[in-house]
N, C-alpha and C positions, 0 to 999 in steps of 0.2 A: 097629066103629070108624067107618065109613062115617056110619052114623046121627049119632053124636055130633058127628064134623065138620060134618055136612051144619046141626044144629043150632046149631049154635057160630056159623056163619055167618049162618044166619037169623036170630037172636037177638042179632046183634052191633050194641050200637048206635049208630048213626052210621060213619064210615069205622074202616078196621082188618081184622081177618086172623081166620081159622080155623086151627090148626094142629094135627098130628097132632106129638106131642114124647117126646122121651126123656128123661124127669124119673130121674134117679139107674139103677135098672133099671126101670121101670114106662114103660109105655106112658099116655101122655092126650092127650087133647082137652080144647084150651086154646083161647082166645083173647086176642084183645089190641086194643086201640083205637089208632087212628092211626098213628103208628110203633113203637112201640112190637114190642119182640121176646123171643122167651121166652131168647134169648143170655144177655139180662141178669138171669135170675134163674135161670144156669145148665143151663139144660136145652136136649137137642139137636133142634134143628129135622128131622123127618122128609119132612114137606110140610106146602103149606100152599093156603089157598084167598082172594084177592084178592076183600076182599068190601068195596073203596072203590067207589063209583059209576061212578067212571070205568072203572072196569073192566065193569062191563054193562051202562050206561045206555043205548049206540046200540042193543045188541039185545035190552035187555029192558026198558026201560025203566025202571019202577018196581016191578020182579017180580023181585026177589032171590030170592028160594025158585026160582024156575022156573032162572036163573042156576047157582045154586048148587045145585040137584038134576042139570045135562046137564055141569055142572063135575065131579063125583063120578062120573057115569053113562059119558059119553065120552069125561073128559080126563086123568083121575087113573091114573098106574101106581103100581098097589100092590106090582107087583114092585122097583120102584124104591125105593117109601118102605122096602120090606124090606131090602133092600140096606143102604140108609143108616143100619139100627140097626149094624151092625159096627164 
């Protein structure tokens, strides 16, 4: 899952989100551009990864992947997103 998101994020283009979801019973790695939320096409938000500029421009400038790899590495509790399937 980790991979997936981590992807979702680098590959996301222009502002917008990674998110880990609860599509019916299935687990996925989704994303979405701008505001956009997986609410509205039903599925439940597990977490998710802030992958608008603003969110890592002061410390990484223009290195999203570097952002978004110490985002997944140091910041993400998976016991959390576990939780949140129930």
């Amino acid at each position: 899952m980790q991979e997936g998101v981590g992807e979702c994020g680098t590959t996301q283009f222009g502002s917008g989100w990674a998110w880990l979801v609860l599509d019916g019973d299935k687990l996925k790695v989704v994303k979405t551009a701008n505001a956009d939320s997986p609410l509205t096409k039903s599925m439940k938000p597990l977490m998710n990864i802030d992958v608008w500029e603003h969110a890592y421009y002061v410390d990484y400038q223009n290195r999203r992947a570097d952002y978004v790899n110490a985002v997944l590495d140091k910041l993400i509790n998976w016991d959390f997103a576990a939780k949140n399937l129930g």
